[in-house]
C-alpha positions in Angstrom: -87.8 98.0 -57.1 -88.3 96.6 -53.4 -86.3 97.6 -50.5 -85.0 94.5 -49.2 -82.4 93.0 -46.1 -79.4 91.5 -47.2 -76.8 89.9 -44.0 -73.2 89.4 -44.3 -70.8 87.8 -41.8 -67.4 88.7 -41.2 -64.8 87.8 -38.8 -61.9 89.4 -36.6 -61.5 90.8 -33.0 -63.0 92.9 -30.4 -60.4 94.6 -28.3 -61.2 97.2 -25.5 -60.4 97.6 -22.2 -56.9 96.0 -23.1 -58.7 92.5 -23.9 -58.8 91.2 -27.1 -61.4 88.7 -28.3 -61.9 87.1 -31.4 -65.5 87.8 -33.0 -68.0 87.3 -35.4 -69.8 90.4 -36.9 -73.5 90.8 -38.7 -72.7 93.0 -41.5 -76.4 94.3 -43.0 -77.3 95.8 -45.9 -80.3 97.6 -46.9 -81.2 98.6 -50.2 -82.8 97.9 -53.7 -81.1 96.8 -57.0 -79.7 100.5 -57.8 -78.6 101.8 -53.8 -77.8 100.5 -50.6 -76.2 101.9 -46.9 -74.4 99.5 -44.6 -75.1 99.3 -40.7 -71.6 98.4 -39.3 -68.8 97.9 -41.8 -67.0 95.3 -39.4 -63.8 93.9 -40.0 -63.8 93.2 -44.2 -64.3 95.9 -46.4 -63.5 94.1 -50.0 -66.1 91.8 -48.7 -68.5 94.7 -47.9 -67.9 96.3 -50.8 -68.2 92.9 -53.1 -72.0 92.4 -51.3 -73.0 95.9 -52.4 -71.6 95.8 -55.9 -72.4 98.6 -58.9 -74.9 99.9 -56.5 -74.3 103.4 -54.7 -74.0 103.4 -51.2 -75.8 105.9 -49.5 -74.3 105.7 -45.8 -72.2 103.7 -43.7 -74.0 103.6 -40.2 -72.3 102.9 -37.3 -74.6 101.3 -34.3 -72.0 102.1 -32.0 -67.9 102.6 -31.8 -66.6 99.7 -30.7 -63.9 98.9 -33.0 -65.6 95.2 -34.1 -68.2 97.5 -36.0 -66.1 100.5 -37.5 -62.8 98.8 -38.3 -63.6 98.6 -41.9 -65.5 102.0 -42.3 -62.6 104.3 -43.3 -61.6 101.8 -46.4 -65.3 101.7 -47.2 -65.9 104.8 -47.3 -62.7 105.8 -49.3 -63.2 103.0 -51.6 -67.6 104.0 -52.4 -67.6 107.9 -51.3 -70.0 107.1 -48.9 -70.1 109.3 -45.9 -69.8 107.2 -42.3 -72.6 108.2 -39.4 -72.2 108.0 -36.0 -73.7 109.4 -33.0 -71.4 112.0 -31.5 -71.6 109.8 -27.9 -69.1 107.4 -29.4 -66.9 109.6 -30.3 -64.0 108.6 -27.7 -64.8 105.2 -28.3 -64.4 105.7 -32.4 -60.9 107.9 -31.2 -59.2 104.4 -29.9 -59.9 103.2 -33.6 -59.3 105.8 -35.9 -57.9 108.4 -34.5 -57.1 110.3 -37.4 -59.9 109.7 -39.3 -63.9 111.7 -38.2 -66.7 110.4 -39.0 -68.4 112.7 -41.8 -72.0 113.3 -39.8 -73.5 113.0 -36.7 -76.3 110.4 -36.1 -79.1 111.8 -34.1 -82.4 110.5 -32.4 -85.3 110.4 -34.7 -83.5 111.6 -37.6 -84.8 109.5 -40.6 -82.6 107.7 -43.1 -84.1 107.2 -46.5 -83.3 104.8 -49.1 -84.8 102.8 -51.7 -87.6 104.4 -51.0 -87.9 103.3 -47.1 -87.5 105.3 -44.4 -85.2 104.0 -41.2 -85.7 106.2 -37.9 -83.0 106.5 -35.2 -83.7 105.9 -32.0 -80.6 106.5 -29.9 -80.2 103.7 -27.4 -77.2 104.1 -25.1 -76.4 101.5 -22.5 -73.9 99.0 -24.4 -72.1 102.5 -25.7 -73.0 106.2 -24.9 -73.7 106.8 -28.5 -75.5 103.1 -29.0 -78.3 103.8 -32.0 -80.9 101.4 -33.7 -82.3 101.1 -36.7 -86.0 101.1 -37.1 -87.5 100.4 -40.6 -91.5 100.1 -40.3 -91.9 99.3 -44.1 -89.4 96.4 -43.8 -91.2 95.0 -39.8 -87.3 95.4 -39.1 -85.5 96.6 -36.0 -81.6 96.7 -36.3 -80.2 96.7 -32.8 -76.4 96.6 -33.5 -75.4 95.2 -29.9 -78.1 96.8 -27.9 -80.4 93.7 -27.8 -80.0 90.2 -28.9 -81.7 87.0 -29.0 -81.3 85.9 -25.5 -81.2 89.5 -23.8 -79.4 93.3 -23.4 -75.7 94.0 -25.0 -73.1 93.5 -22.3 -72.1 96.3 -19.7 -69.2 95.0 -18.2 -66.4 97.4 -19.9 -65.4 100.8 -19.8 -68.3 103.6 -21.4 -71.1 101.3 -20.7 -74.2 100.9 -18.3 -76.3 97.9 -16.9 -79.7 100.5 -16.1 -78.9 102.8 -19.2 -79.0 99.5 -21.1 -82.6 98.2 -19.5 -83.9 101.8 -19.6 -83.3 101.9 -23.6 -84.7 98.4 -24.3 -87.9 99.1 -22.0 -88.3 102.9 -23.2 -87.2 102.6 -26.8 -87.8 99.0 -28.5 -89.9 96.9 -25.9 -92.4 99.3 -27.0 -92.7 98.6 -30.8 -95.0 96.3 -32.5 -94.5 92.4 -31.6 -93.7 91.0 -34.9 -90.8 93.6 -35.6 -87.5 91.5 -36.5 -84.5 92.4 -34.8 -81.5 92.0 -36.8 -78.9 91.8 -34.7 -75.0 92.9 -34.3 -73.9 89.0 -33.6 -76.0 85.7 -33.2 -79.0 85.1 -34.9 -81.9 87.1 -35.3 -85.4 87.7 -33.1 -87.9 89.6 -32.6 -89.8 91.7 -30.2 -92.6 89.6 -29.2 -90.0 87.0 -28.0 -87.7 89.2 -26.3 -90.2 91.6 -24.3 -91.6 89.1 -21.7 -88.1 88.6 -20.3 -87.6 91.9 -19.3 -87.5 91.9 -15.8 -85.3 88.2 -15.7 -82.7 90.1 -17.0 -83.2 93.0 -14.6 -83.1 90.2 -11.8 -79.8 89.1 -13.2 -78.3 92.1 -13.4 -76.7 91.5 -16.9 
């Protein structure tokens, strides 16, 4: 059976730096017809769960700590038995959310993810978040970027544990550099790629955000 992409969006609110903001989510799932994981179990775990089905759920990735992108992981996990990933940079960040609740394993750079038969590298990406990771699947032309990089430009660095440079450093060092047609699949807003993104590198340096 083929590996394939599958999005889900869910809804709730982003709260850090003692803001809260209501936000939409990119929920994605990776998998075949028999097993699955889950980069960023935000905000609706029935409806995360519903999406992946009878299917077993290898891993619940976490792109980063902010709560918009773990709230649901506990309940996923308890409900599937599937073990939640994070790098161990976001720990403090993951603290504010659950704080009695670890994440099961530690994500690190260029550790490979398998499943349905495709291999998804980490490239650890901090910046938006100390522990910020993407997702890079070759087999699938697919770059999940969490909130790293969007269609339009970096993740934001205005709040507490992030880093305008850190940010620019891990787009230029880490995805500017793969191949053109790779599709990022984003955190929020709509997907792009990297062919459209990497010409606007130094505009965004100019702007400073």
């Amino acid at each position: 059976m083929t590996a394939r992409i599958e999005h889900l969006l869910t809804s709730g609110t982003f709260s850090l730096d003692g803001g809260t903001w209501d936000v939409d989510n990119n929920v994605w799932i990776v998998g075949d017809d028999t097993e699955a994981i889950v980069i960023d179990a935000a905000h609706d775990a029935e409806a995360i769960a519903q999406a992946v089905g009878g299917r077993t759920l290898r891993a619940i990735v976490c792109t980063h700590a902010h709560n918009d992108h773990i709230d649901a992981a506990p309940q996923l996990a308890a409900r599937t038995g599937a073990p939640i990933l994070l790098h161990p940079d976001d720990l403090p960040l993951w603290k504010q959310t659950h704080p009695d609740k670890a994440p099961d394993a530690e994500l690190t750079d260029g550790q490979g993810l398998t499943v349905a038969g495709i291999e998804l590298t980490v490239l650890h990406t901090p910046g938006h978040a100390p522990g910020a990771v993407c997702l890079y699947a070759p087999a699938l032309t697919a770059l999940f970027s969490g909130d790293t990089l969007f269609a339009g430009g970096p993740g934001a660095t205005g709040r507490s544990y992030s880093h305008f440079p850190t940010i620019i450093e891990s787009i230029r060092d880490r995805l500017l550099t793969l191949p053109g047609d790779t599709v990022v699949h984003t955190g929020h807003g709509e997907t792009t790629s990297i062919a459209a993104e990497a010409p606007h590198l130094q505009e965004w340096i100019d702007r400073g955000f």
